[in-house]
Each structure stands twice: as C-alpha cells, then as structure tokens.
PyMOL Python script that loads the backbone (N, CA, C, O; Angstrom):
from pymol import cmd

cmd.read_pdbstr("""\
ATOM      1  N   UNK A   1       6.117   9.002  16.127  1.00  0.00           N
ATOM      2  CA  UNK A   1       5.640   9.553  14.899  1.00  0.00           C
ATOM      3  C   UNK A   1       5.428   8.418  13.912  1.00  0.00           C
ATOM      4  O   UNK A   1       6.206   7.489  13.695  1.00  0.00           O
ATOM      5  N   UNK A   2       4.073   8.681  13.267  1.00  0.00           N
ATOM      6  CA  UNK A   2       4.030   7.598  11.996  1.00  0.00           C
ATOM      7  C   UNK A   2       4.246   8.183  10.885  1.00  0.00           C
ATOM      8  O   UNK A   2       4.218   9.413  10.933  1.00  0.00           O
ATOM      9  N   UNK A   3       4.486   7.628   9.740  1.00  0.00           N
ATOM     10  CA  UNK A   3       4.586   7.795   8.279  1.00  0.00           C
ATOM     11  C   UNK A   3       3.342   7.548   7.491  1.00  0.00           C
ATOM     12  O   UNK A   3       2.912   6.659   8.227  1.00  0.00           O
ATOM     13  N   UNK A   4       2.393   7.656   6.518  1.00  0.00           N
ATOM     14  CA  UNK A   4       1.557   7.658   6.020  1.00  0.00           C
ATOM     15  C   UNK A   4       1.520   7.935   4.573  1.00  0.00           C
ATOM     16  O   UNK A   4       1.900   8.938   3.969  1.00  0.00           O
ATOM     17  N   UNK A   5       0.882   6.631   4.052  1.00  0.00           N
ATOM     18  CA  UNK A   5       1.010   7.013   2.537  1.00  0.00           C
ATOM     19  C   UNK A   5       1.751   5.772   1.892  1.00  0.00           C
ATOM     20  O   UNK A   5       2.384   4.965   2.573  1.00  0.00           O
ATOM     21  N   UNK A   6       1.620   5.694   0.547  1.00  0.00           N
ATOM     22  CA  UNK A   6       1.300   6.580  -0.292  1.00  0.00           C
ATOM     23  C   UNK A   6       1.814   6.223  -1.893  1.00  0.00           C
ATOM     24  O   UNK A   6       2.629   6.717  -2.672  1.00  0.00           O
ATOM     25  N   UNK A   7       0.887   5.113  -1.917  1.00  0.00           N
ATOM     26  CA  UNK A   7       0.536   4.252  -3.080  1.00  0.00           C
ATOM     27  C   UNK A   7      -0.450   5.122  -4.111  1.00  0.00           C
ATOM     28  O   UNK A   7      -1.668   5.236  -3.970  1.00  0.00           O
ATOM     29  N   UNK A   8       0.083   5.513  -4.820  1.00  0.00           N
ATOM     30  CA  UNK A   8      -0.401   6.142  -6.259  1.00  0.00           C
ATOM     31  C   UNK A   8      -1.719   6.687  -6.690  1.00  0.00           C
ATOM     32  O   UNK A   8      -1.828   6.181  -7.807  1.00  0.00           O
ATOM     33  N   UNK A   9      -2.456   7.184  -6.556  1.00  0.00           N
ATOM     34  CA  UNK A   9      -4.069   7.351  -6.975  1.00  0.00           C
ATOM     35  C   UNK A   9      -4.026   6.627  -8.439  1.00  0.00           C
ATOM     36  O   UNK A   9      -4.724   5.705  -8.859  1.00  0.00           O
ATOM     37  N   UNK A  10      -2.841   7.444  -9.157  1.00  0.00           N
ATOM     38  CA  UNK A  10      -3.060   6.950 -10.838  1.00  0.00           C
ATOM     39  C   UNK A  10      -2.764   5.482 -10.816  1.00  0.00           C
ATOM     40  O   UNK A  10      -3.318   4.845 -11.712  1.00  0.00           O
ATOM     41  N   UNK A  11      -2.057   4.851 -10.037  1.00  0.00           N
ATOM     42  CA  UNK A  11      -1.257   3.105 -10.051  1.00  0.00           C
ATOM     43  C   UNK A  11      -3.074   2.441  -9.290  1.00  0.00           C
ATOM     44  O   UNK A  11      -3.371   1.291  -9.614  1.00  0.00           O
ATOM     45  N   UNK A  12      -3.795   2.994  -8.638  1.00  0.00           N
ATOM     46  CA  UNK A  12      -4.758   2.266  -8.033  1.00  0.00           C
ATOM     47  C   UNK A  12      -5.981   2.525  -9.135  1.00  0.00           C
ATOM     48  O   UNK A  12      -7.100   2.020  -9.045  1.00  0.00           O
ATOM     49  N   UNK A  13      -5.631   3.224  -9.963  1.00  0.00           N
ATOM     50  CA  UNK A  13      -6.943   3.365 -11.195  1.00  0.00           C
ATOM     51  C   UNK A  13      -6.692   2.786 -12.350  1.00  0.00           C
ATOM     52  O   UNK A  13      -7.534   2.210 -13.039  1.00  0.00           O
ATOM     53  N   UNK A  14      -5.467   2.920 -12.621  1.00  0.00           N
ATOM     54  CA  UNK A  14      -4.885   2.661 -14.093  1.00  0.00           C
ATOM     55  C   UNK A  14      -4.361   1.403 -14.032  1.00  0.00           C
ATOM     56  O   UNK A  14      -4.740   0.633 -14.915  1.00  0.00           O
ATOM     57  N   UNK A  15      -3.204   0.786 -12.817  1.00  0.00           N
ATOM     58  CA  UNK A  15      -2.563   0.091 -12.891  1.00  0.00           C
ATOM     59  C   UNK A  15      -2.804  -1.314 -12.701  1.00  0.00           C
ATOM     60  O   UNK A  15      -4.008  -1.519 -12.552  1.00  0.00           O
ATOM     61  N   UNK A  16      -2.102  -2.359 -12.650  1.00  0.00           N
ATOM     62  CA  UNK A  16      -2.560  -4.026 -12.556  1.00  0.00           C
ATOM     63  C   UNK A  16      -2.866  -4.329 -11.156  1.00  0.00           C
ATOM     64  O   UNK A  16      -2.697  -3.510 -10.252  1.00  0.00           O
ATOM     65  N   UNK A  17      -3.300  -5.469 -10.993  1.00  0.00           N
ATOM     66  CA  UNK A  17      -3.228  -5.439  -9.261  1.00  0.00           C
ATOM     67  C   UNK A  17      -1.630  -6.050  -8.827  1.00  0.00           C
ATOM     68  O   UNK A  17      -1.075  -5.794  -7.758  1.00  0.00           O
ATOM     69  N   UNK A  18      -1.109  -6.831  -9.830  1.00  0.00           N
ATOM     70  CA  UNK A  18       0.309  -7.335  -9.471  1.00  0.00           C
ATOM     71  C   UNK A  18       0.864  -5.701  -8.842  1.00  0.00           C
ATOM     72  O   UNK A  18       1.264  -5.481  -7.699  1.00  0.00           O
ATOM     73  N   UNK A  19       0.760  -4.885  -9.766  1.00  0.00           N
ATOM     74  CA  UNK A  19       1.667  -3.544  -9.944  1.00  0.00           C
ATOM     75  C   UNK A  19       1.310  -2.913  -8.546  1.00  0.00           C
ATOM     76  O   UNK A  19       2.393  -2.513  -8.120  1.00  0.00           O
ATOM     77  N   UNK A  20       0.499  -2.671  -7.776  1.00  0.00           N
ATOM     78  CA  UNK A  20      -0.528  -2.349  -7.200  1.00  0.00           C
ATOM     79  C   UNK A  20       0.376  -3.126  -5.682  1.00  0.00           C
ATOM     80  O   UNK A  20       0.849  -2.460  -4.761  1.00  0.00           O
ATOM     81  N   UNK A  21       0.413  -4.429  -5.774  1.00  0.00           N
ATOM     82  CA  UNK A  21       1.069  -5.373  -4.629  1.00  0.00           C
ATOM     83  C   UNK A  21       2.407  -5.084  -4.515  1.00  0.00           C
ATOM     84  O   UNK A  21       2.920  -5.175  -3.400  1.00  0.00           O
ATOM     85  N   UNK A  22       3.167  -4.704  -5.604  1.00  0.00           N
ATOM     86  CA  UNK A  22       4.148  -4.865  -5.335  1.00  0.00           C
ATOM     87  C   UNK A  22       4.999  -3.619  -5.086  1.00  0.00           C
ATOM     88  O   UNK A  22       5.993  -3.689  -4.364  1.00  0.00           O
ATOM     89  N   UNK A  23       4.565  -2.304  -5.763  1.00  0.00           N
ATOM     90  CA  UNK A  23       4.396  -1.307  -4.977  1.00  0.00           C
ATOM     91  C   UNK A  23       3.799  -0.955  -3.443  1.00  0.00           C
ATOM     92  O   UNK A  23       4.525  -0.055  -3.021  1.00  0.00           O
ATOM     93  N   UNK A  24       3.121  -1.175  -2.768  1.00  0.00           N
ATOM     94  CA  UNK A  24       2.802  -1.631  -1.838  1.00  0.00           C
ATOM     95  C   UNK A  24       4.043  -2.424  -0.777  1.00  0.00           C
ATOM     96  O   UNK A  24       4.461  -2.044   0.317  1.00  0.00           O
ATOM     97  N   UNK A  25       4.345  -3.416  -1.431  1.00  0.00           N
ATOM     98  CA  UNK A  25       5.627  -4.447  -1.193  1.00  0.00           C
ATOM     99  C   UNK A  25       6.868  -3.691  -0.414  1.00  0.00           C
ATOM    100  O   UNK A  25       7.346  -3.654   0.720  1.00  0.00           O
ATOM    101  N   UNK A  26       7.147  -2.990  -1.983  1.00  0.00           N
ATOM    102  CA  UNK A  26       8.198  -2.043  -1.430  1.00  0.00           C
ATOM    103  C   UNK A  26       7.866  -1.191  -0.461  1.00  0.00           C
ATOM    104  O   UNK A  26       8.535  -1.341   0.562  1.00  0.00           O
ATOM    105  N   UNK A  27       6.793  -0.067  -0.421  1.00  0.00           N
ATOM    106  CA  UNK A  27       6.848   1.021   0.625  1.00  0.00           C
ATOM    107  C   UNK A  27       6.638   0.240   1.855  1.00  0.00           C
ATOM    108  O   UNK A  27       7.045   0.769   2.889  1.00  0.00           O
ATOM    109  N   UNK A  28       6.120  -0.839   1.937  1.00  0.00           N
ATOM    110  CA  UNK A  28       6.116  -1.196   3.586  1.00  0.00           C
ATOM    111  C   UNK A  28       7.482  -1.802   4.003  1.00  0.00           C
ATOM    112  O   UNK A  28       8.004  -1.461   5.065  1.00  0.00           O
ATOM    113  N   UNK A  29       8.255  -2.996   2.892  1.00  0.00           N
ATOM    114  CA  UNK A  29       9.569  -2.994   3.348  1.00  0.00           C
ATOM    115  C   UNK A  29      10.169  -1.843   3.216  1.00  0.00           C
ATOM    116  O   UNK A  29      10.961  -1.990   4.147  1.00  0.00           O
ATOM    117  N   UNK A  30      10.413  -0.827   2.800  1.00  0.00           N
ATOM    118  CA  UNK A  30      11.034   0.439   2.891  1.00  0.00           C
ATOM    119  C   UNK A  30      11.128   1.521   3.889  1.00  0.00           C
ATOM    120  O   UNK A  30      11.906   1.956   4.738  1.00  0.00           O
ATOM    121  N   UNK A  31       9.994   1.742   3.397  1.00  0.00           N
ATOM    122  CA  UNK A  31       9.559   2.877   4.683  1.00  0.00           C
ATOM    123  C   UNK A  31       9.365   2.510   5.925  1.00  0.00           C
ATOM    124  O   UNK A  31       9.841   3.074   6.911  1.00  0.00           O
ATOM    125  N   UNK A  32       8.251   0.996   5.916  1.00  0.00           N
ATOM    126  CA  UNK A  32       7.613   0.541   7.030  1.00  0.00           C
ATOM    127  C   UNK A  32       8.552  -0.500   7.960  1.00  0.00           C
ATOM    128  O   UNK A  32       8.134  -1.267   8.828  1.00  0.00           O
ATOM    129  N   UNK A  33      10.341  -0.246   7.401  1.00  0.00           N
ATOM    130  CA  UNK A  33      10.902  -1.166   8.183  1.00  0.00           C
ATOM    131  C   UNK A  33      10.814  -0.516  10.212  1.00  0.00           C
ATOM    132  O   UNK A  33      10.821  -1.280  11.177  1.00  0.00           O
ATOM    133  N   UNK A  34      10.761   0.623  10.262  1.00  0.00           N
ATOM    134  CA  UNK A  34      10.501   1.386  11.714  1.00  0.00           C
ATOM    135  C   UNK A  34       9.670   1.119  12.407  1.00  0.00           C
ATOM    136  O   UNK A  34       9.874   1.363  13.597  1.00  0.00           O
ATOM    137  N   UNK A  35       8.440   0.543  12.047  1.00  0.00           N
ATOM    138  CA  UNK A  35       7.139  -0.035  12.879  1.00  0.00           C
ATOM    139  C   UNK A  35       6.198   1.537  13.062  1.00  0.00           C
ATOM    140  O   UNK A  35       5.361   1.894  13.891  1.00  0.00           O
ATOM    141  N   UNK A  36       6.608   1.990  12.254  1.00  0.00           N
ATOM    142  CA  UNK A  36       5.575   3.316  12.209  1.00  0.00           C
ATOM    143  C   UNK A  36       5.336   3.462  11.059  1.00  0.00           C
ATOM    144  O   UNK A  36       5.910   4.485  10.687  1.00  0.00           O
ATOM    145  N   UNK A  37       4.663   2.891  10.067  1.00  0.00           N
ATOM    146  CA  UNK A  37       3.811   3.253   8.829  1.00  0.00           C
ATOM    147  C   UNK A  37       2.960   2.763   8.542  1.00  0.00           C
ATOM    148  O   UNK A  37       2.973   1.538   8.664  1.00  0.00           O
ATOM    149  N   UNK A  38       1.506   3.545   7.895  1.00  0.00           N
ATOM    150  CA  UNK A  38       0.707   3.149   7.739  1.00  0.00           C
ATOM    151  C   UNK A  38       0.523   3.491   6.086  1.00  0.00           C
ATOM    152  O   UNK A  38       0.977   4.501   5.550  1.00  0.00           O
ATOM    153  N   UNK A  39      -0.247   2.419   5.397  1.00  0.00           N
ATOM    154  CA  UNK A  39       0.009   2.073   4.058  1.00  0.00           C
ATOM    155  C   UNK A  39      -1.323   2.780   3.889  1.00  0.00           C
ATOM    156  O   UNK A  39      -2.235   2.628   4.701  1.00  0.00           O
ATOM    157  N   UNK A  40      -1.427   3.644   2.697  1.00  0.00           N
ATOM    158  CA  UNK A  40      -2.871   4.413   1.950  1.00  0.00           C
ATOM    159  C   UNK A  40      -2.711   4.565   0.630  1.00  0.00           C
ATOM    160  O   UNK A  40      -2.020   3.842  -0.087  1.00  0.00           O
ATOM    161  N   UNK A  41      -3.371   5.543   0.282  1.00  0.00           N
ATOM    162  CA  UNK A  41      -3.459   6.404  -0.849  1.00  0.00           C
ATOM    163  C   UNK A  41      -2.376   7.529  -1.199  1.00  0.00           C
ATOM    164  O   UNK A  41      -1.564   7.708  -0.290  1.00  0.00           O
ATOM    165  N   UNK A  42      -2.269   8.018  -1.900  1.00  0.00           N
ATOM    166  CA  UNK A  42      -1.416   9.289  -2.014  1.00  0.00           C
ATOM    167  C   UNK A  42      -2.387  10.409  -1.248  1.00  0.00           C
ATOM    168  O   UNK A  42      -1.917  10.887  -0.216  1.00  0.00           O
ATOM    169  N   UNK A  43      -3.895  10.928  -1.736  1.00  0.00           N
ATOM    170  CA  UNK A  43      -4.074  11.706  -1.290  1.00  0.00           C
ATOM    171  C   UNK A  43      -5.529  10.910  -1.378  1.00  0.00           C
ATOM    172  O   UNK A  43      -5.535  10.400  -0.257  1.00  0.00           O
ATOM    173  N   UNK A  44      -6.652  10.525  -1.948  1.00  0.00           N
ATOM    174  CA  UNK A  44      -7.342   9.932  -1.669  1.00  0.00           C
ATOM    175  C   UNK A  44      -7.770   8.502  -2.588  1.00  0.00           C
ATOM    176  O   UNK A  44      -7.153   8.303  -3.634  1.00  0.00           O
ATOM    177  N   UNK A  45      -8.852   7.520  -2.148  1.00  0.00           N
ATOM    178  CA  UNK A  45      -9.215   6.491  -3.230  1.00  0.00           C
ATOM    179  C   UNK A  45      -9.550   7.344  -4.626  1.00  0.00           C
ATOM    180  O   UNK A  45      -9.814   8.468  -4.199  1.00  0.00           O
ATOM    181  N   UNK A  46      -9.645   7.367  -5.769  1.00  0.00           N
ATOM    182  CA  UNK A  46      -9.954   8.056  -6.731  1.00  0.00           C
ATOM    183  C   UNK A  46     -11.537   7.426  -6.928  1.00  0.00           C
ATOM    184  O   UNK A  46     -11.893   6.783  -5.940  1.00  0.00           O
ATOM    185  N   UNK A  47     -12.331   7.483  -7.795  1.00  0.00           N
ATOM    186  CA  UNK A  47     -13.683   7.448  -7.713  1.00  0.00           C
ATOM    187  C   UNK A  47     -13.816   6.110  -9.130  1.00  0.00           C
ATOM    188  O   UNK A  47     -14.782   5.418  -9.454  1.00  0.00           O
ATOM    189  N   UNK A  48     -12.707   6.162  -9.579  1.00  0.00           N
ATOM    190  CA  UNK A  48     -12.553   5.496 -10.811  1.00  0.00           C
ATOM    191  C   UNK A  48     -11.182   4.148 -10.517  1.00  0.00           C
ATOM    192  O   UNK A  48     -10.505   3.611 -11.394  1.00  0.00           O
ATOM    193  N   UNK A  49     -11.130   3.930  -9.193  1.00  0.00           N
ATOM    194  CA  UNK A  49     -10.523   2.573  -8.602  1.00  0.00           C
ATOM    195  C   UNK A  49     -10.740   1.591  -8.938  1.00  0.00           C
ATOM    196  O   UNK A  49     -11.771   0.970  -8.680  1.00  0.00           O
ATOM    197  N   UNK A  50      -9.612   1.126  -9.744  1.00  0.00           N
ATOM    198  CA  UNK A  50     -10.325  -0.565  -9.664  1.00  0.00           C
ATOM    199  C   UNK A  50     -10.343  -1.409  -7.949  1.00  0.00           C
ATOM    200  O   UNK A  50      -9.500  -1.333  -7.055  1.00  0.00           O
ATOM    201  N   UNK A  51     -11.501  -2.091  -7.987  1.00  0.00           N
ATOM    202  CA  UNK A  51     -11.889  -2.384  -6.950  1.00  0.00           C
ATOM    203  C   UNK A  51     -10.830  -3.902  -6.669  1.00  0.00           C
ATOM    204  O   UNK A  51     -10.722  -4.465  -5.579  1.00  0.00           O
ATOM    205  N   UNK A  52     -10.307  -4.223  -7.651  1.00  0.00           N
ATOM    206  CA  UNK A  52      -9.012  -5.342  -7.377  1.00  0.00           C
ATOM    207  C   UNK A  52      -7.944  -4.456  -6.545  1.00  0.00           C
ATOM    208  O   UNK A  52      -7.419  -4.921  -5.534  1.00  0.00           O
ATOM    209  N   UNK A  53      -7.723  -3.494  -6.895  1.00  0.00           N
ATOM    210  CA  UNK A  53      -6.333  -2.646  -6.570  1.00  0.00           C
ATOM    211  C   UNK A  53      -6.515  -2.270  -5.144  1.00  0.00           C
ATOM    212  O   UNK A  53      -5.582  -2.330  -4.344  1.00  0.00           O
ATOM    213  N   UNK A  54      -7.942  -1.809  -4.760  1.00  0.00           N
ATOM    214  CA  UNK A  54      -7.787  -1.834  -3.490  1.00  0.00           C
ATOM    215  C   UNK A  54      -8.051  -2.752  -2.355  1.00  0.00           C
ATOM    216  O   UNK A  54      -7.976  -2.521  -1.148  1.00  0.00           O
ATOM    217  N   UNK A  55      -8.424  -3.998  -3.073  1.00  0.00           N
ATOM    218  CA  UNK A  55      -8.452  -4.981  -2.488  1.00  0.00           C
ATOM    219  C   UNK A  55      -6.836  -5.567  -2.752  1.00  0.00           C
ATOM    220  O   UNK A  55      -6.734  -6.637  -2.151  1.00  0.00           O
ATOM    221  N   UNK A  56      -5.800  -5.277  -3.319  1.00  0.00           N
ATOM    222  CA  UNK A  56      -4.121  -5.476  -3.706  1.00  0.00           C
ATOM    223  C   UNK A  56      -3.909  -5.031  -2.369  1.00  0.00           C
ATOM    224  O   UNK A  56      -3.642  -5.786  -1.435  1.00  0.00           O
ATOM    225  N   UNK A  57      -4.068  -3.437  -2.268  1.00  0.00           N
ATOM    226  CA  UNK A  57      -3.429  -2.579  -1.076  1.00  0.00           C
ATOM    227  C   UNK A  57      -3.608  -3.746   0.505  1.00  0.00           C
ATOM    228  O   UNK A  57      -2.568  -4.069   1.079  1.00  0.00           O
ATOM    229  N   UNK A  58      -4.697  -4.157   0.933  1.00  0.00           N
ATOM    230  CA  UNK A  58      -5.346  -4.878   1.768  1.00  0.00           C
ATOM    231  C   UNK A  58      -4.461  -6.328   1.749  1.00  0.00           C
ATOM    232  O   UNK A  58      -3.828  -6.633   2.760  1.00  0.00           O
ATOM    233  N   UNK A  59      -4.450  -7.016   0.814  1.00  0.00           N
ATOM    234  CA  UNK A  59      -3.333  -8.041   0.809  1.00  0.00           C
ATOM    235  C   UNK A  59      -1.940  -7.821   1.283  1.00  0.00           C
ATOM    236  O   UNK A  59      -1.337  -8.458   2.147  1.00  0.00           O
ATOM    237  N   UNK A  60      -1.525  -6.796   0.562  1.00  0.00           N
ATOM    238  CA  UNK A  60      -0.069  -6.520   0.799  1.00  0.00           C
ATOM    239  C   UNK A  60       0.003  -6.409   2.150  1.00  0.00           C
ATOM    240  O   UNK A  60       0.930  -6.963   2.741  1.00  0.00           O
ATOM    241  N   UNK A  61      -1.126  -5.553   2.960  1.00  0.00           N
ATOM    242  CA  UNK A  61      -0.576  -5.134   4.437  1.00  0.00           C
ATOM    243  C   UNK A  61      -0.775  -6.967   5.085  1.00  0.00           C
ATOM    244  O   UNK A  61      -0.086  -7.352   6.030  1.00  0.00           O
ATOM    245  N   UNK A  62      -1.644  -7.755   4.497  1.00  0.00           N
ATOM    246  CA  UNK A  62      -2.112  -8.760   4.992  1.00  0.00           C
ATOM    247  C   UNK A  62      -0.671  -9.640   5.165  1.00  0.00           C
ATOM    248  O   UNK A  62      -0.633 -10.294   6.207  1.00  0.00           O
ATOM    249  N   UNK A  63       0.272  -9.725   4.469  1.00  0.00           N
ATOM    250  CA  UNK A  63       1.593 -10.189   3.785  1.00  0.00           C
ATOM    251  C   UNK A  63       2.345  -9.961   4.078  1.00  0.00           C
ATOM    252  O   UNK A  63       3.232 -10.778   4.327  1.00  0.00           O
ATOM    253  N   UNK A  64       2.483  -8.423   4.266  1.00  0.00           N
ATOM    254  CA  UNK A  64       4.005  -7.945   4.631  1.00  0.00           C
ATOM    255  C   UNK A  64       4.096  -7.096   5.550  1.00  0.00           C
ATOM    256  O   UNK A  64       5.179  -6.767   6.034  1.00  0.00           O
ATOM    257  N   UNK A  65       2.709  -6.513   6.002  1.00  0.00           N
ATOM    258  CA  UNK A  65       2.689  -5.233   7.117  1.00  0.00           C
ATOM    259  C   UNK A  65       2.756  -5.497   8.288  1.00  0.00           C
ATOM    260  O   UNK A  65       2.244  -4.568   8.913  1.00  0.00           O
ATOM    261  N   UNK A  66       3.250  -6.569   9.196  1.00  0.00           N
ATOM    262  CA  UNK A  66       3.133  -7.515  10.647  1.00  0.00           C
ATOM    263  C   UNK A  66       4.423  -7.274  11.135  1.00  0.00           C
ATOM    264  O   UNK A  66       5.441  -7.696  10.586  1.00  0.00           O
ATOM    265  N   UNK A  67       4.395  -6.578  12.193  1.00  0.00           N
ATOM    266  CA  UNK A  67       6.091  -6.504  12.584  1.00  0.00           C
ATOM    267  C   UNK A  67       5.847  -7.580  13.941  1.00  0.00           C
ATOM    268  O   UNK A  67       5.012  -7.927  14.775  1.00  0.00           O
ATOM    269  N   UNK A  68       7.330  -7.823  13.442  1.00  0.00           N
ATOM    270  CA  UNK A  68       7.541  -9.090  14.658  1.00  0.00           C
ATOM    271  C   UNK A  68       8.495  -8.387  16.157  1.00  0.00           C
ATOM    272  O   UNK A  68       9.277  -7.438  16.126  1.00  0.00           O
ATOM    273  N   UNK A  69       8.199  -9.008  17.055  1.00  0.00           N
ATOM    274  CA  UNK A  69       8.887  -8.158  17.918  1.00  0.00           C
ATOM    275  C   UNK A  69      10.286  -9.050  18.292  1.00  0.00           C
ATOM    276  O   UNK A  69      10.934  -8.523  19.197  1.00  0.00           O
ATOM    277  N   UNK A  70      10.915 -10.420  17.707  1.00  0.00           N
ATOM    278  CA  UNK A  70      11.927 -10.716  18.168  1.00  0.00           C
ATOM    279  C   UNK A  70      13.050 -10.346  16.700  1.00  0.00           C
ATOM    280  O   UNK A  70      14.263 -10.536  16.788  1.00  0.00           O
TER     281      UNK A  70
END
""", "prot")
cmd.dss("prot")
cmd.show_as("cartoon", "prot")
cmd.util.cbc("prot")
cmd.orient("prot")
C-alpha cells in the first residue's frame, strides 16, 4: 500500500517556495520514512499556483524522496 498526498493547495498558491520545500521536507521524512509515499497536492494543482511552488514540490522529491536500500 502507498500513501499519497498532500502538500497544501492554499501553501502551493499563497505560500513561499522555502515554505513550500520544507513542508514537503517534512511529509516525505515523515510519512515517506516506509518507502511507500508519493508526494502531491492535497486534492488538486489550484489554477492560481505559483509556478516556483511547484517547481519546490519537484526539488524536494529531487532531495529527499530516494530511499536507499542499505
């Protein structure tokens, strides 16, 4: 079973891109310590995204989403 989700609609429209990474940060060390999560949206991109923020989301997995197998 995977986990899915679930970085903010309002934090990916409103928020900084730091805010954006580091939220991100946490739910993948958090949630994603199991090797079953996949990092998104809450429910979808909003239409009014800053286009930094979802290019944030994309870094973070770039950074921190790699599980190692030893």
């Amino acid at each position: 079973m995977a986990i899915m989700g679930d970085v903010l609609s309002t934090l990916i429209a409103e928020g900084s891109k730091d805010a954006v990474l580091e939220y991100s940060k946490n739910l993948i060390r958090r949630v994603g310590a199991g090797e079953s999560f996949i990092l998104s949206s809450d429910c979808s991109i909003p239409l009014n995204a800053k286009p930094e923020n979802i290019a944030a989301m994309a870094e973070a997995v770039e950074e921190w989403g790699w599980y190692s197998s030893t």
